[in-house]
PQR file of N, CA, C, O and H, with PARSE charges and radii, in Angstrom:
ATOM      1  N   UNK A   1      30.743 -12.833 -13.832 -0.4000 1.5000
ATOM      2  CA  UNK A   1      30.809 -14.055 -13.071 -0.0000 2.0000
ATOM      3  C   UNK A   1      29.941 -15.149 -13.682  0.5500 1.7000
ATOM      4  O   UNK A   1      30.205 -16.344 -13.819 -0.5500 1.4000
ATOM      5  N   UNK A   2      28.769 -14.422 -14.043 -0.4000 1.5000
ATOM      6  CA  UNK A   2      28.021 -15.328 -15.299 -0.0000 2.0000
ATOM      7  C   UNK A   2      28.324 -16.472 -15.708  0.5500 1.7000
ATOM      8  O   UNK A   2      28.012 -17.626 -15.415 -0.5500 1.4000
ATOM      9  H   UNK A   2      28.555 -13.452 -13.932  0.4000 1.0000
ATOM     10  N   UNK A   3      29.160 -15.841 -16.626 -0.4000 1.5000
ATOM     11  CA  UNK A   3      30.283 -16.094 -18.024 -0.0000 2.0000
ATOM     12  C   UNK A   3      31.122 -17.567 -17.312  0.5500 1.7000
ATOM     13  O   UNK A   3      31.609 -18.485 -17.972 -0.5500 1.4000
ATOM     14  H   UNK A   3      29.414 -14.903 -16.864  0.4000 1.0000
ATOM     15  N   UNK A   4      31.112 -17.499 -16.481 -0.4000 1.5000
ATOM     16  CA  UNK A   4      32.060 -17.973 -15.882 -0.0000 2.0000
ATOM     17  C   UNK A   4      31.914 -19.426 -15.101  0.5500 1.7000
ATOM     18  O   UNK A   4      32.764 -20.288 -14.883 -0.5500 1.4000
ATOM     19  H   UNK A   4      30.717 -16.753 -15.945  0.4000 1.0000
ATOM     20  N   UNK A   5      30.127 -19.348 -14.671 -0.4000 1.5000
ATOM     21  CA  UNK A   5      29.750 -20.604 -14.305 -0.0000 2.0000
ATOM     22  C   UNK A   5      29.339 -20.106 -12.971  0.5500 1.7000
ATOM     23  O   UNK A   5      28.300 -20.376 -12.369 -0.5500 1.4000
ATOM     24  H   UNK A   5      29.436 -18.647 -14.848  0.4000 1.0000
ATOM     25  N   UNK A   6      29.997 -19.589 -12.723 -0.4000 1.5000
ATOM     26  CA  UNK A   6      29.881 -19.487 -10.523 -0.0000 2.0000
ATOM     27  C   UNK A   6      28.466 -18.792 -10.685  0.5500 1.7000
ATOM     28  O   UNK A   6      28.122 -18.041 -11.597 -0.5500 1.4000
ATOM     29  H   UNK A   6      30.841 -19.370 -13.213  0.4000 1.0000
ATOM     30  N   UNK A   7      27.680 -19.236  -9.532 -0.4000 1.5000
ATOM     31  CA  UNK A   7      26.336 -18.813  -9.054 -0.0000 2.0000
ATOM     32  C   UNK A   7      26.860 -18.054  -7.341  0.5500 1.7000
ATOM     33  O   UNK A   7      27.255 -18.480  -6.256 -0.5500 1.4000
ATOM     34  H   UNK A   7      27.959 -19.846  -8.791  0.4000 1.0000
ATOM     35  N   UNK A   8      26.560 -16.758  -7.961 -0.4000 1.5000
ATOM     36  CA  UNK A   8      26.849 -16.296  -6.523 -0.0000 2.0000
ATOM     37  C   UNK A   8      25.211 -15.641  -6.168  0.5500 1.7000
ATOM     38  O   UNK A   8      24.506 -14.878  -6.828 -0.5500 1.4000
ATOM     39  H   UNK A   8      26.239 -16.412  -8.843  0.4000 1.0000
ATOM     40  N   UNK A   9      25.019 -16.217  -5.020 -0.4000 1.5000
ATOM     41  CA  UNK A   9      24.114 -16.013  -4.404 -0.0000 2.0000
ATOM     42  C   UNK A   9      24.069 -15.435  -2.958  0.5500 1.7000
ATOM     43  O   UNK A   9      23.650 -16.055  -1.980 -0.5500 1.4000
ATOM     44  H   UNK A   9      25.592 -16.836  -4.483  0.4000 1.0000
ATOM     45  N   UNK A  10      24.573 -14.123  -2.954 -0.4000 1.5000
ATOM     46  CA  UNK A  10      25.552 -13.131  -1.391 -0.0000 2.0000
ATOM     47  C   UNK A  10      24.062 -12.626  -1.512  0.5500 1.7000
ATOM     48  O   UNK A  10      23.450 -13.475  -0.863 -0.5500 1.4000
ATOM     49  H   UNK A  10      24.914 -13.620  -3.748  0.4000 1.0000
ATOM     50  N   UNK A  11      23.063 -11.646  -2.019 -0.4000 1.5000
ATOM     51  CA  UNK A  11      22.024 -10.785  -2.041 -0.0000 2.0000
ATOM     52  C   UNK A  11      22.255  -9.941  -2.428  0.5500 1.7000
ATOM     53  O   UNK A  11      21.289  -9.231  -2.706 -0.5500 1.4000
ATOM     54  H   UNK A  11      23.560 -10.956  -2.546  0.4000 1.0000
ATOM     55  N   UNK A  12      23.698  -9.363  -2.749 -0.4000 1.5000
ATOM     56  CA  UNK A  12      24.384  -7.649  -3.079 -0.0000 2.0000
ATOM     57  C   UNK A  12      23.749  -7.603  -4.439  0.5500 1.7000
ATOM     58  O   UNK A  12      24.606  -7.047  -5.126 -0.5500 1.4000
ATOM     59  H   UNK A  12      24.483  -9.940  -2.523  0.4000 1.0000
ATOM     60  N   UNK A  13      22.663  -7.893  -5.252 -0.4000 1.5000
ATOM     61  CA  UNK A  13      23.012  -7.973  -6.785 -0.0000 2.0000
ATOM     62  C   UNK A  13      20.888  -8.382  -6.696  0.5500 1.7000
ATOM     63  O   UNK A  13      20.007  -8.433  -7.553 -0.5500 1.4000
ATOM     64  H   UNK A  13      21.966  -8.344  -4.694  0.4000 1.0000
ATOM     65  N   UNK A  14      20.912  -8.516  -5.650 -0.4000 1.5000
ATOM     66  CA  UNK A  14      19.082  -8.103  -5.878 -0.0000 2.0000
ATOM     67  C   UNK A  14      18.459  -8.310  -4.602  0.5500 1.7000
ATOM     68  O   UNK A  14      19.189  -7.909  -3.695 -0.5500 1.4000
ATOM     69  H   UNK A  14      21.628  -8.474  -4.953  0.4000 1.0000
ATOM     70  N   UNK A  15      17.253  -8.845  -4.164 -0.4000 1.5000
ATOM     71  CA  UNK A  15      16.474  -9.598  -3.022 -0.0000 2.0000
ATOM     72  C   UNK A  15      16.446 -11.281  -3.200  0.5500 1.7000
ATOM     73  O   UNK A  15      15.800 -11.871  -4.067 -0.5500 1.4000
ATOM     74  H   UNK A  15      16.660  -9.171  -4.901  0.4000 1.0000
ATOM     75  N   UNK A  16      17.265 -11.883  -2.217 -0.4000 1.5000
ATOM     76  CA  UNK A  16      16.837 -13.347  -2.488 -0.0000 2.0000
ATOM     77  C   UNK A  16      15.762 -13.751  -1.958  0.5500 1.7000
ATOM     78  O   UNK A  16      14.856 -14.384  -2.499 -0.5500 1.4000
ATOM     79  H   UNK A  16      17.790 -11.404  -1.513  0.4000 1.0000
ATOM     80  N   UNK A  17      15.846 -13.382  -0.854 -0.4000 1.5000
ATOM     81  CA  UNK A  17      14.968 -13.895   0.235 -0.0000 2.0000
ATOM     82  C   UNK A  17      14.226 -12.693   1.278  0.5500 1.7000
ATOM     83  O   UNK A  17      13.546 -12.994   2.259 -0.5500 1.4000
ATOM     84  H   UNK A  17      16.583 -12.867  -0.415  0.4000 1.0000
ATOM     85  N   UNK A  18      14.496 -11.392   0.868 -0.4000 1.5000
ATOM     86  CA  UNK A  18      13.338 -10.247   1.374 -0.0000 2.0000
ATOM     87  C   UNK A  18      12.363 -10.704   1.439  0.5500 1.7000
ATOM     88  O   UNK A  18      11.979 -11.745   0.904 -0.5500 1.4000
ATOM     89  H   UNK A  18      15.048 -11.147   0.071  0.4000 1.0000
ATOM     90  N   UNK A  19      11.706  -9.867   2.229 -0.4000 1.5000
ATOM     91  CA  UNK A  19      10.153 -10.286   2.842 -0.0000 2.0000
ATOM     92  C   UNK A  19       9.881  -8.751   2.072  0.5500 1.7000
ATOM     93  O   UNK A  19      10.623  -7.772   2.156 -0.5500 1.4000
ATOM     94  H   UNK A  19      12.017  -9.022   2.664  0.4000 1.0000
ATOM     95  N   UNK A  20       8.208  -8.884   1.074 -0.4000 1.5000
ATOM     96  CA  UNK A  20       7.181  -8.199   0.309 -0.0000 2.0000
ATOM     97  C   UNK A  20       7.836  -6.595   1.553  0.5500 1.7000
ATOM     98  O   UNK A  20       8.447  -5.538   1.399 -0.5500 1.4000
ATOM     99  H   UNK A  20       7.605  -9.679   1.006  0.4000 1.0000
ATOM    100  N   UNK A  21       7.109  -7.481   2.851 -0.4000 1.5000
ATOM    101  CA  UNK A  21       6.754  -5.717   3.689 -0.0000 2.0000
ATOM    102  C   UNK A  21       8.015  -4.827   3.984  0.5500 1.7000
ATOM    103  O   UNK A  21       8.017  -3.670   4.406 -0.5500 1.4000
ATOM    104  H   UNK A  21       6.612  -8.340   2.976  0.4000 1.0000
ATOM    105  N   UNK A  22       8.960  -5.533   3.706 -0.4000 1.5000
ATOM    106  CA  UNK A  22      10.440  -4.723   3.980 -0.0000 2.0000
ATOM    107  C   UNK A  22       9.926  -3.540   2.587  0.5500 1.7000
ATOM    108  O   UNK A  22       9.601  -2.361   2.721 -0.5500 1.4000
ATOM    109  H   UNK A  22       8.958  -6.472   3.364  0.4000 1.0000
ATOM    110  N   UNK A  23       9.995  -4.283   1.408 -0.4000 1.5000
ATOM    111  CA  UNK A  23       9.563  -3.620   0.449 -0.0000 2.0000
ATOM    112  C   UNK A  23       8.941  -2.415   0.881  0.5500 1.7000
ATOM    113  O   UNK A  23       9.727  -1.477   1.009 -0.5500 1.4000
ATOM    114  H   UNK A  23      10.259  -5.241   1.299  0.4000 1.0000
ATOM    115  N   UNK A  24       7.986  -2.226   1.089 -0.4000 1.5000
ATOM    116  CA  UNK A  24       7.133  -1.653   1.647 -0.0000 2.0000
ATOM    117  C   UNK A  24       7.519  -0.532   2.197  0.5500 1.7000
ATOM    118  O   UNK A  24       7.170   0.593   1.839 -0.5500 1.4000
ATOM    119  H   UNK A  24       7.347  -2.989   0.985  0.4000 1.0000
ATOM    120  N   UNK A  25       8.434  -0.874   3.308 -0.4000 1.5000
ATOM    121  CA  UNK A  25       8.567   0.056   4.359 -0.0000 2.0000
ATOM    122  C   UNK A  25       9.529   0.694   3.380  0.5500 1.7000
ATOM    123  O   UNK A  25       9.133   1.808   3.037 -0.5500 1.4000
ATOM    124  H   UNK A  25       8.718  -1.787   3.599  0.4000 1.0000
ATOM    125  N   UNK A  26      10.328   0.436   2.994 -0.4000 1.5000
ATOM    126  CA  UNK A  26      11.348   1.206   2.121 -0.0000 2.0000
ATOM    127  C   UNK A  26      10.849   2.034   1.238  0.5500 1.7000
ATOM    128  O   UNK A  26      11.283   3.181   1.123 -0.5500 1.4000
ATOM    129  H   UNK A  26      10.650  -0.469   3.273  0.4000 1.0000
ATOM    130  N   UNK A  27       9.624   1.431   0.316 -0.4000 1.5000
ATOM    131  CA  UNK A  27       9.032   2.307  -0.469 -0.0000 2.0000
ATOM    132  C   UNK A  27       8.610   3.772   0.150  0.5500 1.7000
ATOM    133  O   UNK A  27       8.822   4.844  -0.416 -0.5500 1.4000
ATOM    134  H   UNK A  27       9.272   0.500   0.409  0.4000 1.0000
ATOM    135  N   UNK A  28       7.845   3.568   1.674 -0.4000 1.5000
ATOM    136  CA  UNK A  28       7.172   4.446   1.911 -0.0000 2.0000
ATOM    137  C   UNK A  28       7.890   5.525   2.688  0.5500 1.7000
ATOM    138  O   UNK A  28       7.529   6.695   2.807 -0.5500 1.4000
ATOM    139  H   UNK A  28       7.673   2.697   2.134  0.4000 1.0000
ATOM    140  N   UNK A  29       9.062   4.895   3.248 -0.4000 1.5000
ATOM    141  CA  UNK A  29       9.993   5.961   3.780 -0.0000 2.0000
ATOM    142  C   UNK A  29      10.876   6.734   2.811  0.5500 1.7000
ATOM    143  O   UNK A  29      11.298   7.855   3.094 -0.5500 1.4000
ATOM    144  H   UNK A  29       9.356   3.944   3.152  0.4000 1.0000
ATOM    145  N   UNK A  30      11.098   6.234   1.883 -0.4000 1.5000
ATOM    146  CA  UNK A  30      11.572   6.848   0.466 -0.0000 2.0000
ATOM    147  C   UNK A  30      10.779   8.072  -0.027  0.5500 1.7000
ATOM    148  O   UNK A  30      11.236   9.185  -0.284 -0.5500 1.4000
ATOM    149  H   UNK A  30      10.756   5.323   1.654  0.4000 1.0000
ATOM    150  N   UNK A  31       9.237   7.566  -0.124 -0.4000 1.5000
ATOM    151  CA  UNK A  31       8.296   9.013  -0.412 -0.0000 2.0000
ATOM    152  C   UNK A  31       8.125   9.648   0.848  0.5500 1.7000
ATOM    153  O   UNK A  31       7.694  10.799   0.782 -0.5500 1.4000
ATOM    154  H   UNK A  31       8.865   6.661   0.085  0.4000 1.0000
ATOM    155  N   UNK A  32       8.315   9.266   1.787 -0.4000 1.5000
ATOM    156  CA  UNK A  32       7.924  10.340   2.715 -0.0000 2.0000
ATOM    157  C   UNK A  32       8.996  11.217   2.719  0.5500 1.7000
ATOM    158  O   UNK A  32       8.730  12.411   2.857 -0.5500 1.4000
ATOM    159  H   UNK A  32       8.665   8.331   1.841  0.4000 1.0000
ATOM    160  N   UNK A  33      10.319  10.829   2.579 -0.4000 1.5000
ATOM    161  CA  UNK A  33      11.721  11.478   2.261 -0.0000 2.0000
ATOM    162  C   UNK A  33      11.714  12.870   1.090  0.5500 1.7000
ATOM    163  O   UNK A  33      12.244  13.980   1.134 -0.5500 1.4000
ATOM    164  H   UNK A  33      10.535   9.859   2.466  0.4000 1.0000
ATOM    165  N   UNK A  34      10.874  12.207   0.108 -0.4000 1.5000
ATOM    166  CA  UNK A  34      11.175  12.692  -1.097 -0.0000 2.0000
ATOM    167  C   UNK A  34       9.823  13.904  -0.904  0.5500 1.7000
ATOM    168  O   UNK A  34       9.960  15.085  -1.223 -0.5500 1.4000
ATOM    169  H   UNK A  34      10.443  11.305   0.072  0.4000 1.0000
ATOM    170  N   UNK A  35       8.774  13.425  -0.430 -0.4000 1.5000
ATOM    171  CA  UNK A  35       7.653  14.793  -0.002 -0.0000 2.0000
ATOM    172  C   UNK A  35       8.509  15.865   0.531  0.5500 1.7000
ATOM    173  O   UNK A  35       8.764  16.929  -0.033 -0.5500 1.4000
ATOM    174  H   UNK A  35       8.663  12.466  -0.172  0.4000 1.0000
ATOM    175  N   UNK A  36       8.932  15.455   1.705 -0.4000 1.5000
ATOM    176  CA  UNK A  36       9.493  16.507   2.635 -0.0000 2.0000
ATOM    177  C   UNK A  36      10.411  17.562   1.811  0.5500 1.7000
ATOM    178  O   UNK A  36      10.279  18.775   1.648 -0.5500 1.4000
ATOM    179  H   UNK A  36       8.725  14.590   2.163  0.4000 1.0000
ATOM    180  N   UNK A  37      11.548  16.496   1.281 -0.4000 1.5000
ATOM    181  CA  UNK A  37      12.577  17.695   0.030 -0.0000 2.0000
ATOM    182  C   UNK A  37      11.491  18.270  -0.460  0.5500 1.7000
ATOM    183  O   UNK A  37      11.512  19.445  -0.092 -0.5500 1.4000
ATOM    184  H   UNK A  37      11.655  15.510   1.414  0.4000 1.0000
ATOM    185  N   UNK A  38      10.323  17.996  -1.257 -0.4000 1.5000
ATOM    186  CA  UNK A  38       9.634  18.873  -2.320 -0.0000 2.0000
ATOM    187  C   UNK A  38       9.264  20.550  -1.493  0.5500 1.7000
ATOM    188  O   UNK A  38       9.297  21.719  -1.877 -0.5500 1.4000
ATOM    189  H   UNK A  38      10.306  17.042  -1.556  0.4000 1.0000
ATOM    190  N   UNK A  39       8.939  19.888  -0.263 -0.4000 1.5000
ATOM    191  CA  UNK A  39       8.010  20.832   0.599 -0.0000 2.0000
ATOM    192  C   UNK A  39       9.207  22.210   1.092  0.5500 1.7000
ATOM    193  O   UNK A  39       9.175  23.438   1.008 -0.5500 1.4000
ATOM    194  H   UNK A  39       8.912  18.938   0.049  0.4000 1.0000
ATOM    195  N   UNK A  40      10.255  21.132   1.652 -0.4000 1.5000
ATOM    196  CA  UNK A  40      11.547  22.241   1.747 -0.0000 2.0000
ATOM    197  C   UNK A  40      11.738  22.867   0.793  0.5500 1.7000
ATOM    198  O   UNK A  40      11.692  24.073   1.035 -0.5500 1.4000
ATOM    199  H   UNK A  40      10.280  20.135   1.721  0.4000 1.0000
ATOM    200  N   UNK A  41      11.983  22.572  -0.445 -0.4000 1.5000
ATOM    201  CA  UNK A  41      12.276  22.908  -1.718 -0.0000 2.0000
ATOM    202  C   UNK A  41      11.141  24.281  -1.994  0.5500 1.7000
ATOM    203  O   UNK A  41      11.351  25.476  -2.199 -0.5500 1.4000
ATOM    204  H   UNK A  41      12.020  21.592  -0.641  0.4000 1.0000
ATOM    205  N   UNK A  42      10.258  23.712  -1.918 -0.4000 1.5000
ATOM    206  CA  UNK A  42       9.064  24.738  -2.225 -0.0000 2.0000
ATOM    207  C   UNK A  42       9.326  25.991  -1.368  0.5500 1.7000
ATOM    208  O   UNK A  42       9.635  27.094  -1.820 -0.5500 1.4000
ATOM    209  H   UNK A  42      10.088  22.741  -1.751  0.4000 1.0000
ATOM    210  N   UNK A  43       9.172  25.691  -0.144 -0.4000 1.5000
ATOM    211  CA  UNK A  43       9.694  27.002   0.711 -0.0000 2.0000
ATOM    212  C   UNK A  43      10.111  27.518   0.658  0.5500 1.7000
ATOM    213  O   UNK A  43       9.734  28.603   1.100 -0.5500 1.4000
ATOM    214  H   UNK A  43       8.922  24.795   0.223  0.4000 1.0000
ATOM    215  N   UNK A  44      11.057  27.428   0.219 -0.4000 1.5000
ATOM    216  CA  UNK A  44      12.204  27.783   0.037 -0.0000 2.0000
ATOM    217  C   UNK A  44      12.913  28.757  -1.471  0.5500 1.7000
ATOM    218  O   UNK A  44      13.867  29.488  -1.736 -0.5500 1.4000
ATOM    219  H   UNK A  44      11.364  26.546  -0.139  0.4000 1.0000
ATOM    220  N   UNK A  45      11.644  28.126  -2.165 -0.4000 1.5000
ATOM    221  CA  UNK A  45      11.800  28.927  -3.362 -0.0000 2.0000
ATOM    222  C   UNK A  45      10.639  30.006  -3.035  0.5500 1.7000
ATOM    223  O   UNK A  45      10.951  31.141  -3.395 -0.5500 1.4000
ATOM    224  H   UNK A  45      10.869  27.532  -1.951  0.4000 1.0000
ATOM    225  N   UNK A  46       9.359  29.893  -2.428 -0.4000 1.5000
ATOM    226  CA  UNK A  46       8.286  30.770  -1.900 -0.0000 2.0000
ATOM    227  C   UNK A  46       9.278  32.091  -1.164  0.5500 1.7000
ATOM    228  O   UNK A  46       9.471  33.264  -1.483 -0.5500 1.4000
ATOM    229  H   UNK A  46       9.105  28.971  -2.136  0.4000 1.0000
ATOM    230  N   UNK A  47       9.683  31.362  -0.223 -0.4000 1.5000
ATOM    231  CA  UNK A  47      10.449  32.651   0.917 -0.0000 2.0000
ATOM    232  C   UNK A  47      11.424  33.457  -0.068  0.5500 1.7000
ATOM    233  O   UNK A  47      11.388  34.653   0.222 -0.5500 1.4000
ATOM    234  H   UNK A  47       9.526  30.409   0.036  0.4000 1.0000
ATOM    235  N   UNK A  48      12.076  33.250  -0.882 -0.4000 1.5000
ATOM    236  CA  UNK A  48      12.929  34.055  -1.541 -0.0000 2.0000
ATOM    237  C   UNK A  48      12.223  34.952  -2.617  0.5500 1.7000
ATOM    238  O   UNK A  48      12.574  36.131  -2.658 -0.5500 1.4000
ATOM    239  H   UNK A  48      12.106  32.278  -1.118  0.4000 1.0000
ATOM    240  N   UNK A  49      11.248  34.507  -3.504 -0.4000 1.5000
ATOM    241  CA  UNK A  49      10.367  34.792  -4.558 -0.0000 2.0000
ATOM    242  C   UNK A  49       9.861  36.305  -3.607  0.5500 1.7000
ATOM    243  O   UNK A  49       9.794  37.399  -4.168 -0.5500 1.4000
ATOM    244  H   UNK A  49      10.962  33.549  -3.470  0.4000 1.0000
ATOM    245  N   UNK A  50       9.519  36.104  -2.016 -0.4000 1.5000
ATOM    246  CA  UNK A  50       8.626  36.786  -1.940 -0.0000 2.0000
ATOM    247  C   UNK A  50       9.834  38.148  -0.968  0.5500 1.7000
ATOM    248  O   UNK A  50       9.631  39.283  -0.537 -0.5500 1.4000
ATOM    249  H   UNK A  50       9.574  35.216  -1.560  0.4000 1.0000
ATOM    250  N   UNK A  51      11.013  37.249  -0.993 -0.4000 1.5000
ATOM    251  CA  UNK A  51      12.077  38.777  -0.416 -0.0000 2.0000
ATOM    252  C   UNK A  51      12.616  39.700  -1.778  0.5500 1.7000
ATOM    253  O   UNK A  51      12.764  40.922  -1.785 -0.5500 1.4000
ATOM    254  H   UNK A  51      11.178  36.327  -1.343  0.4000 1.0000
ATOM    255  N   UNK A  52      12.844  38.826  -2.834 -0.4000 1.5000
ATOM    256  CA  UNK A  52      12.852  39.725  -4.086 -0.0000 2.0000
ATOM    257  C   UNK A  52      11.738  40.499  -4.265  0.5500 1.7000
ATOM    258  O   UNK A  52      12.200  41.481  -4.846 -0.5500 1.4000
ATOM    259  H   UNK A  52      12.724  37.833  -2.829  0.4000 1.0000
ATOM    260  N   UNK A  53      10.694  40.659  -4.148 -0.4000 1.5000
ATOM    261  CA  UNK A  53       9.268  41.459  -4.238 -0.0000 2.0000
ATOM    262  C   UNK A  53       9.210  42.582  -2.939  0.5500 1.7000
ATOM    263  O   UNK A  53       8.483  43.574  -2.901 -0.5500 1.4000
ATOM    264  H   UNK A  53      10.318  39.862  -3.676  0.4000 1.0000
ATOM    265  N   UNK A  54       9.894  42.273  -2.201 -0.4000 1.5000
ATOM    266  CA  UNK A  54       9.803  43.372  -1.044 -0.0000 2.0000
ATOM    267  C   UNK A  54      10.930  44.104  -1.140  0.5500 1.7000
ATOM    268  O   UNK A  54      11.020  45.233  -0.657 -0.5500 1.4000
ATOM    269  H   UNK A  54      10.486  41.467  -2.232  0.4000 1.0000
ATOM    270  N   UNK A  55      12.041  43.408  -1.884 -0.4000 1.5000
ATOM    271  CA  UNK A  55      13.234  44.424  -1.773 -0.0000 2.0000
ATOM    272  C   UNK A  55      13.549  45.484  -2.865  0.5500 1.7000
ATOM    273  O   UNK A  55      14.472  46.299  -2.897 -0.5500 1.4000
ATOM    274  H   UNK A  55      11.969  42.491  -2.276  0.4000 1.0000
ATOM    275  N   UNK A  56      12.412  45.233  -3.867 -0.4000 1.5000
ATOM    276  CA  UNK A  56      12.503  46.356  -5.096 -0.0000 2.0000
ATOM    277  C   UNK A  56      11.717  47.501  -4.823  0.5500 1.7000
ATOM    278  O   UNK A  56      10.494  47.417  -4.712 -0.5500 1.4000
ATOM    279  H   UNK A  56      11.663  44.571  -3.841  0.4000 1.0000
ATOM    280  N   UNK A  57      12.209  48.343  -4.733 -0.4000 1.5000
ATOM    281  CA  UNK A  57      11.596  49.656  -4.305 -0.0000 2.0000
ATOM    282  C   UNK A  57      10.712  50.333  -5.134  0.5500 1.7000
ATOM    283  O   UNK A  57      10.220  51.402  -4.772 -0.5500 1.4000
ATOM    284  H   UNK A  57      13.202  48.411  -4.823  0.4000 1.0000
TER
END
């Protein structure tokens, strides 16, 4: 659209006019998101690690 001359200015294509703390909140709900998977994740590999060890005779 560039190329082309037209200035489109919709927001789909970055932040025009976001506010910093939206930022923010997104950032931090993103890691709190992404902790939690690790933690599930972890468990999850713990709980199995430790049924293979009990089930070998």
């Amino acid at each position: 659209m560039f190329w082309r001359g037209l200035d489109i200015s919709c927001g789909c294509f970055g932040p025009s006019d976001s506010a910093p703390t939206q930022m923010w909140l997104t950032l931090g709900r993103d890691l709190v998101f992404m902790l939690a998977s690790l933690v599930l994740t972890w468990l999850h590999a713990h709980n199995t690690a430790q049924e293979r060890q009990n089930s070998c005779p």
